[in-house]
C-alpha positions as CSV (number, residue, x, y, z in Angstrom):
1,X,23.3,35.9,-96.4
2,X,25.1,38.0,-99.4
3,X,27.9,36.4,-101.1
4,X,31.3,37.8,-100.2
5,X,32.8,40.5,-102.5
6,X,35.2,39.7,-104.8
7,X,38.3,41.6,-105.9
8,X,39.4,43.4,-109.2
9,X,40.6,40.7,-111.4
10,X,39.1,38.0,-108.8
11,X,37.8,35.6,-111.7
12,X,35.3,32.4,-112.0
13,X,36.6,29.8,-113.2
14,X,35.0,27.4,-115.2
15,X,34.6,24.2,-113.1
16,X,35.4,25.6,-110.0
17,X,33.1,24.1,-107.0
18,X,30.5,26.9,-105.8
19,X,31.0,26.9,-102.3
20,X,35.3,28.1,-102.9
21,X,34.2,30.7,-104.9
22,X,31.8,31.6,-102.0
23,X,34.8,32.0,-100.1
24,X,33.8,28.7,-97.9
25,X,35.5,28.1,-95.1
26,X,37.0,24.8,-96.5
27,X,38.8,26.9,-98.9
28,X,39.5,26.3,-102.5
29,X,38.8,22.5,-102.3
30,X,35.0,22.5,-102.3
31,X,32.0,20.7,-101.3
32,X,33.2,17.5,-103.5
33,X,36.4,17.3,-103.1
34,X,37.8,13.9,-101.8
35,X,38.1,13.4,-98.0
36,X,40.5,12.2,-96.4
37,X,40.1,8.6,-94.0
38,X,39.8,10.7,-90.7
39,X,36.5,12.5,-92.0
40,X,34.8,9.8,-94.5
41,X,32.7,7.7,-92.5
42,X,33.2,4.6,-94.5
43,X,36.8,4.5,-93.9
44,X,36.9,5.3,-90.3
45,X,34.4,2.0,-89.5
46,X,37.0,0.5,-91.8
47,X,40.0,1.6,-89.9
48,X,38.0,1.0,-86.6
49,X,37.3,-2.7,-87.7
50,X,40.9,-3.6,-88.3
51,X,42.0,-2.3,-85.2
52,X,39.4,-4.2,-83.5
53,X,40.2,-7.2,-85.2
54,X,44.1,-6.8,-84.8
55,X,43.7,-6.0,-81.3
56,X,41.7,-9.3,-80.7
57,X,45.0,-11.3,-82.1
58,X,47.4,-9.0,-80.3
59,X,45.2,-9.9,-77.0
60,X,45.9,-13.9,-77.9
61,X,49.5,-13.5,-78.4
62,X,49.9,-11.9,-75.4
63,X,47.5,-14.2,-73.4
64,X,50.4,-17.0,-75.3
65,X,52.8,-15.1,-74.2
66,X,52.0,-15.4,-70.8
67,X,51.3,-19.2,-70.9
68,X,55.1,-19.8,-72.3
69,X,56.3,-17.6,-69.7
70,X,55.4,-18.9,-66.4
71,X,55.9,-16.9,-63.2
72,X,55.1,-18.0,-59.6
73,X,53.4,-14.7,-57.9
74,X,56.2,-12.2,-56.0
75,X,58.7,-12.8,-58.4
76,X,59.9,-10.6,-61.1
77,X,57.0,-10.5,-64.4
78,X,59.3,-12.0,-67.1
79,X,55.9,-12.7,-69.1
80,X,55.2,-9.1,-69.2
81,X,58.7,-7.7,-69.4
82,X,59.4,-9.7,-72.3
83,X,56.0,-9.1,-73.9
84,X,56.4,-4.9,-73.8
85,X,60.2,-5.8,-74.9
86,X,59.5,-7.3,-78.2
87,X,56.6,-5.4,-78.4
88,X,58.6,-1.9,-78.6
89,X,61.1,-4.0,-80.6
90,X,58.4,-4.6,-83.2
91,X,57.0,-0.7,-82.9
92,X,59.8,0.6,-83.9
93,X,60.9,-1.5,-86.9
94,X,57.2,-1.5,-88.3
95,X,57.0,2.2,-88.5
96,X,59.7,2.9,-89.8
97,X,59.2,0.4,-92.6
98,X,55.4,1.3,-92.9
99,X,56.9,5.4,-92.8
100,X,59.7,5.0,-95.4
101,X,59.6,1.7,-96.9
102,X,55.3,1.5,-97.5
103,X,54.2,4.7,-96.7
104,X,50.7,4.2,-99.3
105,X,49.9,1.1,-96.8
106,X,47.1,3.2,-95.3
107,X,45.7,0.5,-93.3
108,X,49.0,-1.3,-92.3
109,X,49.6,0.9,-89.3
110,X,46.5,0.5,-87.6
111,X,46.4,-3.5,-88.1
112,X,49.6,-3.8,-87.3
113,X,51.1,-1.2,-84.4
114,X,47.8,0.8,-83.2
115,X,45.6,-3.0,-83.3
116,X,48.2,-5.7,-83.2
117,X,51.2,-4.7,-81.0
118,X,48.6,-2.1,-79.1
119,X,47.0,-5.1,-77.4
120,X,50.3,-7.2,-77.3
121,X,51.9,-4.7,-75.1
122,X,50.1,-3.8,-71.8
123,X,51.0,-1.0,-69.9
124,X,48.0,-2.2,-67.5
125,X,49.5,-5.6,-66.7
126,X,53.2,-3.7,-66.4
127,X,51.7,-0.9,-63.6
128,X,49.4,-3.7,-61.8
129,X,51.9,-6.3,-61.6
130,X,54.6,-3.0,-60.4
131,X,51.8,-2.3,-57.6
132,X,51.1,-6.0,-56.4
133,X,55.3,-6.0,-56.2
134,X,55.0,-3.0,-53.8
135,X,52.1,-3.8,-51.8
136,X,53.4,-7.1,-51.3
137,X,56.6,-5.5,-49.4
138,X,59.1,-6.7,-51.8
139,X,60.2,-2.9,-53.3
140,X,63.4,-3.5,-54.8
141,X,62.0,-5.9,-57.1
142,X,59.1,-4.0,-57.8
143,X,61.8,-0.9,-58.8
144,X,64.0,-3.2,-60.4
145,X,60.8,-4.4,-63.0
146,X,59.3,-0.7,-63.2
147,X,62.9,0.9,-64.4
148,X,64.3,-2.2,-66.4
149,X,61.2,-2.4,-67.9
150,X,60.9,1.3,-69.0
151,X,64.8,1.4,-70.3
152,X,64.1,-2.3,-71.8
153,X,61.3,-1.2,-74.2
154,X,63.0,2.3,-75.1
155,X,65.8,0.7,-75.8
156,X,64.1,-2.2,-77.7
157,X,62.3,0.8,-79.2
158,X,65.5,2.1,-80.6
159,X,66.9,-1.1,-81.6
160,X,64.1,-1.5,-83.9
161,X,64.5,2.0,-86.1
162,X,67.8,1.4,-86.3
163,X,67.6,-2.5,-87.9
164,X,64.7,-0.8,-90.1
165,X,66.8,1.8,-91.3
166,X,69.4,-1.0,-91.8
167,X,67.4,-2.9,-93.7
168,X,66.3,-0.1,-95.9
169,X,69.9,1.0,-96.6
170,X,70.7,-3.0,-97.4
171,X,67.7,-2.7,-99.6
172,X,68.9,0.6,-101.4
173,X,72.3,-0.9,-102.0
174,X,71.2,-3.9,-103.4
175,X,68.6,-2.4,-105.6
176,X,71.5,0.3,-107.2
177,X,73.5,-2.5,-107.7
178,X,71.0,-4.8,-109.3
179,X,69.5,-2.3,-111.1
């Protein structure tokens, strides 16, 4: 394989990884150029291992969640409803603070909303519980619980940007007139 031809006035420079002035398909970053977490293997186990671990504890409070929260069988799945609720409530304020407030927190996202909160909430539990209300003839609840449920964690969805914003704006204020 012949290197590519280069044009009038294309230069070496000194320093320059080999493989972008080969015309590598990488471009002008090169063969040692830092990668990012997605494509070092390191930090993918890394990032794999704390959403493993965060899940496990999201799994428990859930699993607490739903031992606080009794419900006799046929009636409407408060343990679940207000699980996904708060859930949502707690996706939305975390990203936004980990987006705007800690956005160099690399590993704060997956602990806490991919690991944590992804096996807190339970879209499983939600559709199972939905079908069980169905099969077992009592459809208006089951409707009631799948479309509350849905506008519920939107909503608490919402509700949580907005009191992060909030907080960050309470924060900015604070900090001009401190500072």
């Amino acid at each position: 394989m012949t290197a590519p031809r280069r044009a009038a006035g294309d230069e070496i420079r000194a320093g320059e990884p080999r493989a972008s002035r080969e015309g590598a398909p990488w471009g002008r970053a090169g063969v040692g150029a830092r990668r990012g977490p997605r494509t070092h293997p390191g930090a993918q186990r890394t990032i794999m291992v704390t959403i493993g671990c965060a899940g496990a504890l999201g799994a428990l409070a859930r699993y607490a969640m739903s031992r606080l929260v009794r419900v006799p069988p046929g009636h409407f799945p408060w343990s679940t409803f207000w699980t996904n609720v708060t859930g949502s409530l707690a996706v939305g304020l975390v990203l936004v603070l980990l987006a705007e407030r800690f956005p160099r927190a690399r590993l704060a996202r997956p602990l806490v909303v991919t690991g944590f909160l992804g096996a807190y909430t339970t879209f499983s539990t939600y559709a199972v519980e939905a079908d069980l209300l169905f099969r077992g003839h009592d459809v208006t609840t089951g409707a009631v619980y799948a479309f509350v449920s849905l506008f519920a964690g939107i909503l608490a969805a919402a509700a949580g940007v907005v009191a992060a914003r909030a907080l960050i704006a309470v924060e900015h204020r604070l900090s001009e007139q401190l500072g």
